[in-house]
LOGU-435872 format. One record per residue (C-alpha): x, y, z. Coordinates in steps of 0.2 Angstrom, whole numbers, plus 5000, padded with zeros to 4 digits. Layout:
<kekes>
XYZ ...
</kekes>
This chain:
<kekes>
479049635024 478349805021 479349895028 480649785022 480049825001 479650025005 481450045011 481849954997 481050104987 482050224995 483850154994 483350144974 482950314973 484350374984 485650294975 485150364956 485450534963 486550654952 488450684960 488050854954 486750944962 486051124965 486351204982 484551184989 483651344995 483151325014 481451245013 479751295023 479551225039 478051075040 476351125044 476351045061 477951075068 478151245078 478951355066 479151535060 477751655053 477751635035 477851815032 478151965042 478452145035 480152155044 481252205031 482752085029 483952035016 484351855017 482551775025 482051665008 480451615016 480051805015 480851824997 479551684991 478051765001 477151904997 475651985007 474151964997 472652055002 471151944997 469552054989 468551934978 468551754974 469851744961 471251824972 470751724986 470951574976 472551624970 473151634989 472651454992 473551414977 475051474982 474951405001 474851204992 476251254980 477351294995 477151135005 478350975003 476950855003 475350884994 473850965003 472151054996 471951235008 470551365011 470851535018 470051655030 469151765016 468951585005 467951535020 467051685020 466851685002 465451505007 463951485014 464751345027 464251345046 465751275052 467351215047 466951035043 465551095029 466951225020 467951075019 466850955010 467151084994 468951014993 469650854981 469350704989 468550765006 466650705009 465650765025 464750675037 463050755043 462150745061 460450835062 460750915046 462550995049 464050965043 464950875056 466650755053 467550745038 468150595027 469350605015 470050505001 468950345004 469450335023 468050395037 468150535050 468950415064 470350395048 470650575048 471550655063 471350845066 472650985072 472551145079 473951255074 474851095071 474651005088 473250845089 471750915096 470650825110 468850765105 467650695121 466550565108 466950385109 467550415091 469450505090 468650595075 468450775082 466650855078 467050995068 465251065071 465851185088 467151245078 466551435067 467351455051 467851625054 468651605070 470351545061 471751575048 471651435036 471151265035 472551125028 471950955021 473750865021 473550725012 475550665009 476250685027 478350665029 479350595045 479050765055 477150765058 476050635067 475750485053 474150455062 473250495050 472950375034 471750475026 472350645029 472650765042 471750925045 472551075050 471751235055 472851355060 472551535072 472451715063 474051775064 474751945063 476351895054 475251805043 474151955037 475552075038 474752215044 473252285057 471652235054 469952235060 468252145055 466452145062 465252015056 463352025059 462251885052 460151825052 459751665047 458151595045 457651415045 455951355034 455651235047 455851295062 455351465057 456651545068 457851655067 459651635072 460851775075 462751765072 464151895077 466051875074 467551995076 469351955072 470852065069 472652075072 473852205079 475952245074 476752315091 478352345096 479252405078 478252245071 479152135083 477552075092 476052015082 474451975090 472751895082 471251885090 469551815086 467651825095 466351735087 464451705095 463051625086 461451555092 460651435080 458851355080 458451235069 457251095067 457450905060 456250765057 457050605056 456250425054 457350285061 457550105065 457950145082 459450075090 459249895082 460649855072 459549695064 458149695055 456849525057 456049405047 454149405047 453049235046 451149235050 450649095063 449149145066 448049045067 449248895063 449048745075 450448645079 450048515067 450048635054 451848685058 452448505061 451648465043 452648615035 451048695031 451748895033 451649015024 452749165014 453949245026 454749405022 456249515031 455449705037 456149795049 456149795070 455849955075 455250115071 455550285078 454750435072 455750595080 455850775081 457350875088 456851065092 458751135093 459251275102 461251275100 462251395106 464251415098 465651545108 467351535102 468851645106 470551625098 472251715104 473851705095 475351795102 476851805095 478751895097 480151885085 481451995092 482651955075 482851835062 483551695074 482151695088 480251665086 479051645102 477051595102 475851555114 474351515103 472651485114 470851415109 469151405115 467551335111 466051305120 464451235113 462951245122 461651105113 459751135120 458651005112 456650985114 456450805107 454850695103 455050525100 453350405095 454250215096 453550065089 454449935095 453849785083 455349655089 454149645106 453249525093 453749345101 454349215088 453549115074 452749005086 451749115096 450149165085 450849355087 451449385068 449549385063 449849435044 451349445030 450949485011 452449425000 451749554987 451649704997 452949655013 451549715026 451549645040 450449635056 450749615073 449949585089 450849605107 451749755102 452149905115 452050105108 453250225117 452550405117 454250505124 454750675128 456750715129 457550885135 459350855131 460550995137 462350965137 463751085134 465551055125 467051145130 468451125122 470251215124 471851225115 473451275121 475051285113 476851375120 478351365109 479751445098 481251415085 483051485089 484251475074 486251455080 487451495069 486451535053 486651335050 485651255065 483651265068 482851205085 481051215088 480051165102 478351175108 477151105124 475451075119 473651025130 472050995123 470550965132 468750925128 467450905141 465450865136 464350885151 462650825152 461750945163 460350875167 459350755153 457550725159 456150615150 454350565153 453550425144 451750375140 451550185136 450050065129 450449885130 449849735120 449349845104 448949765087 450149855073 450149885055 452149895047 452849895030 454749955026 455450035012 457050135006 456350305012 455250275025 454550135036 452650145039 451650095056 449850125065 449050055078 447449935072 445949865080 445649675080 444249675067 445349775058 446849645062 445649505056 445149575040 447049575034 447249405041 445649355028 444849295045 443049325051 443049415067 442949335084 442949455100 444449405110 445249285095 447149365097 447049345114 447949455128 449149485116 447849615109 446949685125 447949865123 446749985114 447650155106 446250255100 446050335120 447250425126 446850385143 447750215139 449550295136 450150295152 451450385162 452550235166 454350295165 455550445172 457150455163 458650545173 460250575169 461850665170 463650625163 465350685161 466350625146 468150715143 469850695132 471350745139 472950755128 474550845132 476050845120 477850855122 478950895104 480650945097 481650955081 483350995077 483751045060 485451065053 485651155034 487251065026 487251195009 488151035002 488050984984 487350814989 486150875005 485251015010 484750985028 484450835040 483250855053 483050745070 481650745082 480250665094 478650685102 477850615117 476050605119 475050555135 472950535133 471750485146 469950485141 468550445154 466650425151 465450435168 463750425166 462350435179 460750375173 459050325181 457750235172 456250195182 454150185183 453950305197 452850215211 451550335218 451850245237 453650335233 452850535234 452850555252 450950605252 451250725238 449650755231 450450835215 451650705213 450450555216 449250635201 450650655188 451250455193 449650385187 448950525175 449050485155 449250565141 447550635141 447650745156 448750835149 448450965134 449350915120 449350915099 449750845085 451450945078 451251005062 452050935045 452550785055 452350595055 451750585072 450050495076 449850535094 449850745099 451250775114 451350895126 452251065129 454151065136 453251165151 452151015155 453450875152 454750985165 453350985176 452950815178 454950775183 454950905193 453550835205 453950655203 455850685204 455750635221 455150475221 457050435213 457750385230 456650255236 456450175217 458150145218 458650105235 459850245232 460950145221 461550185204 460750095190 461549995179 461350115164 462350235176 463650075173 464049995160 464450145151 465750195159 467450165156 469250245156 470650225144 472550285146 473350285130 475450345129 476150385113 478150415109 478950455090 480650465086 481150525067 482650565057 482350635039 483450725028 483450825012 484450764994 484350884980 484350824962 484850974951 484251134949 482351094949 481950944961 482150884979 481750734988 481350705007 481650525014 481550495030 480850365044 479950375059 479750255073 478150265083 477550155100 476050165107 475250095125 473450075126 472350025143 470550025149 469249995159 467449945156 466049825160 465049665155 463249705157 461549615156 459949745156 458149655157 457149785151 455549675147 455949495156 454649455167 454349315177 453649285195 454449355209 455849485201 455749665198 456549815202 457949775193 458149625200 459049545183 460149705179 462049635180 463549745180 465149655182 467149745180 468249695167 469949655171 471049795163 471349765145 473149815138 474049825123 475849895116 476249905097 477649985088 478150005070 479350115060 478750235044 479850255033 479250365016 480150455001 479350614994 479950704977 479550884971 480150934953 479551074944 480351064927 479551264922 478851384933 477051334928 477351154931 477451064948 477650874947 477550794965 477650614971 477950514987 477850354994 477650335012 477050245027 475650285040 474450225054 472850235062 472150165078 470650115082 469250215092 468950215108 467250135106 468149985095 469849965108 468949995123 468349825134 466249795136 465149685134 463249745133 462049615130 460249675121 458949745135 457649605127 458749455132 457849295132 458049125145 457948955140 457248845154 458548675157 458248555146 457048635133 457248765117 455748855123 456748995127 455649175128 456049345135 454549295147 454649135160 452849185167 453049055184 454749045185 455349105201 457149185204 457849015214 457248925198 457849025186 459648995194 459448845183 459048945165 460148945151 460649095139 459849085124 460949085110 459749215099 460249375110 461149505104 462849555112 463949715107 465749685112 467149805112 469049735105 470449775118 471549685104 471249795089 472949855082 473150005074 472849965054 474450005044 474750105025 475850105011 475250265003 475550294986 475450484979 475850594961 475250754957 475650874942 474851044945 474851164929 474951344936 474551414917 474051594920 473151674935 471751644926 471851444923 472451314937 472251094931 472850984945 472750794945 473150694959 473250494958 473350394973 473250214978 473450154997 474049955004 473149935021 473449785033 472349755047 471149855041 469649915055 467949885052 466549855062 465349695058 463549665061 462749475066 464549375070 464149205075 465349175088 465949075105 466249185122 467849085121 468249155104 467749325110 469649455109 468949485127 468649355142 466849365148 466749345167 465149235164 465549125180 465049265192 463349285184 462449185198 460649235192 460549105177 461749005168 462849085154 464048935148 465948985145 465748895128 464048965122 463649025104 463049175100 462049205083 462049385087 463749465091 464349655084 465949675085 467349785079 468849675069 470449695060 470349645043 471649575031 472149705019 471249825009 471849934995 471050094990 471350204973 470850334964 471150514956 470950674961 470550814948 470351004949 470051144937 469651324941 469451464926 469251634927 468851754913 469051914907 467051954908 466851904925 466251714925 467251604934 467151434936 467751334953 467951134950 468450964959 468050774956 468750644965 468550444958 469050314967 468950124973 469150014986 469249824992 469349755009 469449575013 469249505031 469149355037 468349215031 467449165046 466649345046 466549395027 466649295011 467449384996 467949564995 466849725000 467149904997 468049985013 466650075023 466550255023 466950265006 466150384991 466550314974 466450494970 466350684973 466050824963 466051004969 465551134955 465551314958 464951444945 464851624946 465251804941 465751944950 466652134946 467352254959 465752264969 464352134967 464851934965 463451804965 463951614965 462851454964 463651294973 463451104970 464050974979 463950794976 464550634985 463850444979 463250344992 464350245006 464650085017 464350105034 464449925041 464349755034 463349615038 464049435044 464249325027 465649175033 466449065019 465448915028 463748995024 462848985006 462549144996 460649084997 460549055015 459849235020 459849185037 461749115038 462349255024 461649425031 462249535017 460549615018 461149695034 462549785026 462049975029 462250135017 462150305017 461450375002 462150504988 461950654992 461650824981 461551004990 461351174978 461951324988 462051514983 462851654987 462651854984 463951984988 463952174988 465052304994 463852434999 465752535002 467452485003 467452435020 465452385022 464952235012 463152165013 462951945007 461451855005 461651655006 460151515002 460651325009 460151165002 458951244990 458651064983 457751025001 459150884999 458550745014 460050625022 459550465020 460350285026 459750115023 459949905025 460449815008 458949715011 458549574996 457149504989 456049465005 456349665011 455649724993 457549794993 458149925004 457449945020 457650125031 458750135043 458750345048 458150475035 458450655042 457350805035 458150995039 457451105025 458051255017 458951395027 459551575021 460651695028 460851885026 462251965035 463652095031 465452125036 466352275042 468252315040 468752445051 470552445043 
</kekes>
């Protein structure tokens, strides 16, 4: 039926055509189809492309905005573009934080750098990107591509499409990124450029070098262009991040001590109040390392043959030094078990006895490599008929070289919490401490076992686990394309162009991951290796880092590589050489084959206006591996260990093939030369992300038993041996993350009109309306109540022979990623950029827009916002600059955004916090940065800059809804990065 209304559309349109119509002029080939240079300083007489392009050698802001100006003006479909000396002209590390500046993009941040991009309401896995106009490979479990490995001066420009016609991939409902190679042609004559760079981070206190050459090279009587691009750059920073850990949930909190049973048959209870489950206080000491190269070779020996082969590399070498202080407050049993010792109603404190704190020590090194390849050309026959061609392969590859972790541990702790919206609070108390909050006179020994664990000696924090780990994750994409174009130079149509593509993926994740206390009977008399297994943290020197949250000191990276490398040998008999199951359950493989067919064509519409219909059939074959896994990481009970309870069972392969056309009509009218008017209506798609498609089944590490025939179910059976506990049931309160193998790709009807006002080369207005009809939208849910017999994949439950897990149990407790019913998003675009005669220039965007999402009403009652969305962005720049000195102060500004919802089902009441989890529906905070920049041009070919980032020491921030029991918003992860400056300068050779 949509289809069915948007050809509807079209046929309307096509038949109020004129019967009179200008001869079109050949139009400029799409920006992710192989095509032609879009200049060259051949000299010809009937190329229009090079009749409409001039070469524009950019020197300060203003000319460099003109050229971005005048690359959007000359696509069909409208898009926002930064160039090469644009990017240059920012303070951005990468490409994904120069593209947050344009309308309608908003940046996603991961240790305080620019990572992904979103744009028009729609998240990063919404958004595809290209690299000289073929889909590039990304090795995350997300298909967004991280951005972050990717230098901003490595490239040409940098295309946001965001109205995309029958010729390029439609995977992409947001928009499609395009960054494209420097080219020779491009340029139109030899250049070279040297760029040297300090940066100096207030936290760390480091410096971080940065060196890039580009250039490009005219050989062979201008027939040959070459581009070329070095870049190098070794950044140290430092975050601070407080977090909720891995938990997904927060808990609700009611004292029961010292309640007797009579009491809680009587109702006698007190307040309860919802706080958080975890906390982890972190610091990532970064070392990362970027080199990139980029070639683009090209030959066009006349005007009817063009040849490239167009190469990329990055590698990113990621060196972090992490300390991590967990308190893992969820260790707490249930209201029941005179463990929740104190809750305030007022304050929402809470205290806790039977609580574990992790004192941990990560070295993380991994390195990311990703290539780009792409070997094509055009040939015209006959002045009349176009084909182009290319071959495309992307591959990313992230290798985990060698992760290693040592943790100290004290056990049965009394704790103090609280949450809040920027911060959740936690400490270790002693029992007549405890007692005095719990208004209670102290009794030695009164909290029992529970509270034996004593954190003010270090001595207590024992070395009780070695982490080991090494995995290989890698994307593998390689495409097949070509188009046939045949110029008609009717009155009626201009050109109709034919084409396909054929895509084939295969992603693969293998992780290999040991997780173990080491046994000292395990060091084969190593007397070195026997003192590090049962040393504590206060053998070891060891303090306090400074300006942080931390409440126990840690030791040196030296120290922590010492102890793994002496107890490293104890690996082999802890596990009985086998692999763990964390070296398991994560891995998986998915096969994914694509195929696209199109047909579009070109109608003109007297002498000022065009439009492009068209339709474009796409299939798509998806497949996958994975695994149903149960980890025990605290069930004890008599008789099993070592793993004993760890499960790791193969799915059967999941499979699914979907196909849909696109059809989509785009109109361009410019009624004066100052005045483009554009607007379109077409179709598009994205799929889901591996992580959503893929098949698993992970149940939470804390699962809890429930002995036959009772609801005294505990994550501790104390007696129980393993022959009994064959007869143990699943409790329904454990938590189980489940991929969707059934997920279909969520579908579009994109509405678009643009006027741009080119007044003067002074004054550029744009506004850009938008509004976009999604079916099956993707979203991912927290806290589903669900069967395993209404779960989109079938559980092998029956060969779980350690306990019971029923075929038809319910679980309170499931994340899970669903397609929605439809959602609409709207909203407008607006850009103003003035430049005046003294100098001052001002550089604008804001973006507005909306959004509504429903799902289904077993899941979600009513309408939310569609995740991922900013109401709105505002970029501001204002500055001044002459021949020689330019200085610039930036703002950026994005609201805050969804992340993921909360279960809510029609059946539950709004007042029911436990049956309506609307509290658990997660946000990421606004966000404001203040940048500036200082240029000089020491000489013509010398110029010196000075840049200052996030001078507002702007912190990201992400939260749980929370309600009236939490106080309001609860912390989920706040990240801390500071202020960095840069002072550089940039040489041109010629």
């Amino acid at each position: 039926m949509r289809v069915f209304k948007l050809n509807a559309v079209m046929a309307s349109l096509a038949l109020s055509m004129p019967v009179y119509a200008q001869q079109a002029q050949e139009q400029t080939q799409q920006a992710d189809s192989p095509s032609a240079p879009s200049q060259t300083t051949k000299e010809t007489n009937n190329s229009n492309d090079q009749q409409d392009l001039e070469i524009i050698e950019v020197k300060g802001v203003k000319t460099a905005d003109m050229k971005a100006r005048d690359l959007e003006r000359m696509k069909d479909g409208f898009s926002s573009v930064i160039s090469t000396d644009e990017l240059g002209n920012f303070v951005d590390q990468n490409v994904a934080e120069s593209l947050r500046r344009l309308p309608g993009v908003t940046l996603q941040r991961s240790e305080g750098e620019g990572k992904f991009v979103a744009v028009r309401g729609l998240g990063p896995s919404f958004v595809s990107v290209n690299m000289n106009g073929s889909e590039m490979a990304g090795a995350g479990e997300d298909r967004a591509v991280s951005l972050d490995s990717l230098p901003a001066d490595l490239l040409g420009t940098i295309e946001v499409l965001k109205s995309l016609t029958p010729d390029q991939n439609l995977n992409s409902i947001g928009g499609t990124v395009n960054v494209k190679a420097i080219s020779a042609f491009d340029r139109g004559k030899e250049t070279l450029n040297l760029k040297m760079q300090g940066a100096y981070n207030e936290l760390r206190e480091a410096y971080s070098p940065r060196f890039s050459l580009n250039g490009t090279e005219l050989l062979l009587d201008n027939t040959v262009g070459i581009g070329y691009a070095l870049s190098y750059e070794d950044r140290e920073t430092l975050i601070d991040e407080t977090r909720h850990h891995s938990s997904n949930e927060m808990k609700f909190y009611r004292a029961d001590f010292p309640l007797t049973d009579d009491d809680i048959a009587a109702g006698n209870l007190g307040p309860e109040i919802l706080g958080p489950a975890q906390l982890e206080y972190r610091r990532e000491i970064a070392d990362r390392t970027r080199t990139a190269g980029a070639l683009n070779v090209e030959y066009m020996p006349s005007e009817d043959a063009y040849y490239y082969v167009k190469g990329t590399y990055t590698k990113y070498d990621d060196g972090d030094f992490a300390l991590r202080e967990f308190y893992d407050f969820q260790d707490a049993g249930s209201f029941g078990n005179d463990e929740i010792l104190f809750v305030d109603e007022q304050t929402k404190e809470f205290v806790l006895s039977d609580i574990d704190v992790f004192h941990q020590h990560f070295i993380q090194e991994s390195t990311n490599e990703t290539t780009t390849f792409s070997l094509g050309g055009r040939n015209t026959f006959a002045k009349t008929w176009i084909l182009d061609y290319e071959y495309a392969r992307s591959k990313s590859e992230e290798d985990s070289r060698g992760d290693r972790r040592v943790q100290f541990r004290e056990r049965d702790l009394i704790v103090y919490g609280r949450g809040g919206r920027d911060t959740i609070d936690a400490r270790v108390m002693s029992p007549e401490e405890a007692a005095s909050f719990a208004g209670q006179p102290y009794v030695e020994g009164m909290f029992g076992n529970a509270a034996a664990g004593d954190g003010s000696d270090l001595n207590n924090f024992i070395f009780d686990n070695l982490f080991l780990e090494g995995g290989l994750r890698s994307d593998d994409l390689e495409s097949w394309q070509v188009n046939l174009r045949k110029d008609l130079y009717s009155d009626y149509i201009n050109y109709v162009k034919v084409g396909g593509l054929f895509t084939q993926r295969f992603h693969e994740r293998d992780k290999n991951r040991w997780s173990f206390d080491p046994s000292a009977d395990d060091c084969n008399n190593d007397q070195a290796c026997i003192d590090a297994v049962n040393s504590s943290l206060a053998d070891y020197p060891s303090d306090i880092p400074a300006n942080s949250n931390f409440q126990y000191p840690f030791e040196s990276s030296a120290t922590v590589d010492a102890i793994v490398d002496v107890t490293r040998q104890t690996l082999e008999s802890a596990t009985n050489g086998e692999e763990s199951i964390e070296s398991t359950k994560g891995d998986y493989t998915i096969d994914e084959d694509t195929k696209a067919a199109y047909a579009m064509t070109e109608f003109p519409l007297g002498l000022d206006a065009s439009v492009i219909t068209g339709v474009r059939w796409v299939e798509t074959e998806f497949a996958s591996t994975g695994f149903m896994s149960l980890e025990n990481d605290d069930f004890e009970f008599n008789g099993a260990g070592n793993g004993e309870l760890d499960i790791a069972i193969p799915l059967p392969e999941a499979s699914i093939t979907y196909s849909e056309f696109f059809p989509s009509v785009h109109l361009r009218y410019e009624p004066t030369e100052n005045i483009l008017i554009r607007g379109a209506v077409w179709s598009s798609f994205t799929r889901p992300s591996f992580k959503q498609a893929r098949g698993f089944a992970t149940f939470d590490a804390d699962i809890e038993l429930c002995p036959p025939a009772s609801d005294d179910c505990d994550d501790d059976q104390g007696s129980a041996n393993l022959q009994q506990l064959q007869d143990y049931i699943l409790a329904s309160n454990n938590t189980l993350d489940v991929g969707n193998p059934n997920l279909t790709a969520m579908t579009s009807i994109n509405y678009d009109a643009s006027l741009s006002w080119y007044a003067s080369e002074n004054l550029f207005m744009e506004i850009g309306l938008f509004y976009k009809d999604i079916e099956n939208f993707i979203i991912d849910v927290n806290g589903v109540g669900m069967s395993l017999n209404d779960l989109p994949v079938r559980l092998p439950v029956n060969q779980v022979t350690e306990f019971v897990i029923p075929q038809d149990l319910f679980l309170e407790e499931i994340n899970i990623t669903l397609n929605g019913d439809t959602a609409t998003v709207y909203g407008v675009e607006l850009s103003y950029n003035q430049y005046f005669e003294n100098g001052f220039f001002i550089q604008s965007n804001a973006t507005f827009l909306d959004s509504e999402a429903r799902l289904d009403g077993t899941i979600r009652q009513g309408v939310v916002p569609l995740p991922d969305q900013a109401d709105q962005t505002f970029n501001l720049t204002v500055g001044w600059e002459n021949e020689v000195f330019s200085a610039r102060l930036i703002a950026n500004h994005r609201s805050e955004i969804l992340e993921q919802i909360g279960s809510c089902p029609e059946s539950a009441e709004l007042t029911d916090v436990k049956g309506c989890k609307v509290w658990g529906d997660q946000y990421q905070d606004g966000y404001m940065s203040l940048d500036a920049k200082f240029k000089y041009d020491l000489t013509e070919n010398v110029q010196l800059y000075f840049d200052a980032l996030n001078l507002t020491s702007q912190e990201d921030l992400r939260y749980f809804q929370g309600n009236e029991q939490s106080g309001g918003n609860i912390l989920y992860q706040k990240e801390v990065y500071g202020q960095t400056y840069q002072l550089g300068a940039t040489i041109k050779f010629y």
